[in-house]
VOPAGU-2260 file (C-alpha; in pm, 1 decimal, decimal comma):
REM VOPAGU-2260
SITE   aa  ch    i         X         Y         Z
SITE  UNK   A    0       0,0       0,0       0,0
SITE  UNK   A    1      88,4     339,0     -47,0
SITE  UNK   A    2     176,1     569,5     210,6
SITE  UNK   A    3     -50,7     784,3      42,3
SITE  UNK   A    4    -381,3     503,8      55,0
SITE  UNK   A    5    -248,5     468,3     422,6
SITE  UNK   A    6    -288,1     812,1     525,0
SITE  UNK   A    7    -638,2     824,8     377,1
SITE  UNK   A    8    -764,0     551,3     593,4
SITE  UNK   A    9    -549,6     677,3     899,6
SITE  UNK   A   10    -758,7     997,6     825,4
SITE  UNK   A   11   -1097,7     843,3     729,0
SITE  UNK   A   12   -1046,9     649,4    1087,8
SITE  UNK   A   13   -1050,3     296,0     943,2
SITE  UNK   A   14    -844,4      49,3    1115,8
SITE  UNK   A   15    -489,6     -13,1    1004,4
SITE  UNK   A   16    -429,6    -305,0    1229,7
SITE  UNK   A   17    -440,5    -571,2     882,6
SITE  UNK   A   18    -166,1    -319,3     729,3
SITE  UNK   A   19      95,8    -341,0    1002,6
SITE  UNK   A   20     357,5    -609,0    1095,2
SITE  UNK   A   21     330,8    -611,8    1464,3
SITE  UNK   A   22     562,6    -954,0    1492,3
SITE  UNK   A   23     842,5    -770,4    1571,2
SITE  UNK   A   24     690,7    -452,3    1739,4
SITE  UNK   A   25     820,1    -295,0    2059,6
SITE  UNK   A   26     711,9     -61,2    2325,0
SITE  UNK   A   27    1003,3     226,3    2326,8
SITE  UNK   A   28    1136,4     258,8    2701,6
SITE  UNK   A   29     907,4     -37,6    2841,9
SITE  UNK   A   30    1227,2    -234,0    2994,5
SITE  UNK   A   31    1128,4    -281,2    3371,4
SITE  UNK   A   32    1347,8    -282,7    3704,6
SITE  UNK   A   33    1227,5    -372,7    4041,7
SITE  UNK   A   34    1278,1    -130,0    4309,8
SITE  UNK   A   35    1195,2    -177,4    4704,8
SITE  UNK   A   36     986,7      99,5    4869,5
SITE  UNK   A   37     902,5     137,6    5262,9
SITE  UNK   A   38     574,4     322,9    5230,0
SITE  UNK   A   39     355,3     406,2    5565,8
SITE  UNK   A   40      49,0     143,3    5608,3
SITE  UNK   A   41    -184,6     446,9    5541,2
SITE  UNK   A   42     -24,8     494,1    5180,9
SITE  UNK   A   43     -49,6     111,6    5104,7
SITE  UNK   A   44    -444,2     133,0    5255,2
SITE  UNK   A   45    -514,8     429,9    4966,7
SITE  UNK   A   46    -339,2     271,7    4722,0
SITE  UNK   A   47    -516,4     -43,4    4767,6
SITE  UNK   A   48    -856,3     136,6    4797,2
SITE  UNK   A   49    -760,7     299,3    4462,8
SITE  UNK   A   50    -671,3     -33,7    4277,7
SITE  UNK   A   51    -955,5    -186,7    4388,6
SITE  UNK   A   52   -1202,3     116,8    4301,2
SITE  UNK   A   53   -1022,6      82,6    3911,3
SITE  UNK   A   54   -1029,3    -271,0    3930,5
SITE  UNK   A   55    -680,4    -284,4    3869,3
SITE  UNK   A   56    -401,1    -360,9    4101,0
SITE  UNK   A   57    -185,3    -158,5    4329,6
SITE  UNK   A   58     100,8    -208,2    4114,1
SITE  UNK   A   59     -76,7     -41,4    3822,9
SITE  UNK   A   60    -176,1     274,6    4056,7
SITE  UNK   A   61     124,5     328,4    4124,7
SITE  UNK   A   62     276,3     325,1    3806,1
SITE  UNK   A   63      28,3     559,7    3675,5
SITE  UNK   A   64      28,1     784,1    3952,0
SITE  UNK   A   65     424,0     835,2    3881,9
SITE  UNK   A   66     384,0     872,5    3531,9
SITE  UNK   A   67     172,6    1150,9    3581,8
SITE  UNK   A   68     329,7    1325,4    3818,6
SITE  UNK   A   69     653,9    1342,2    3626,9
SITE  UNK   A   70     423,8    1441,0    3331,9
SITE  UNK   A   71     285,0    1718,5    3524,7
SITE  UNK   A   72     684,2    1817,4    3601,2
SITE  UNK   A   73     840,7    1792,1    3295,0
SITE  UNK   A   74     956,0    2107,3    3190,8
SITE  UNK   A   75     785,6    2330,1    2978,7
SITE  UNK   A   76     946,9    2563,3    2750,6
């Protein structure tokens, strides 16, 4: 296909999932290292709450809750 057609369906919204080769795909900066955190009880308790309010786990709240804060940081020219 050409990059032409593909930007026409990109635009038009269709789905370009059948057009890509996604054997070999990779999430950029998605390597993982495990860390060790003392956190009060009272954090863990809210972050628990909060996982289980998402349906997700705590894990994933935390995570997300980083990511956003160093979002919210990031320097803004």
């Amino acid at each position: 296909m050409k990059a032409k057609d593909f930007d026409q369906k990109f635009e038009a919204g269709e789905d370009l999932t059948p057009y890509l080769d996604l054997s070999q795909a990779k999430r950029l900066r998605s390597e993982s290292q495990s860390i060790s955190i003392d956190l009060p009880i009272w954090i863990l308790e809210r972050i628990n709450q909060e996982a289980d309010r998402l349906g997700t786990t705590p894990q994933d709240v935390i995570q997300i809750s980083l990511a956003e804060h160093l979002a919210a940081c990031e320097f803004q020219p």
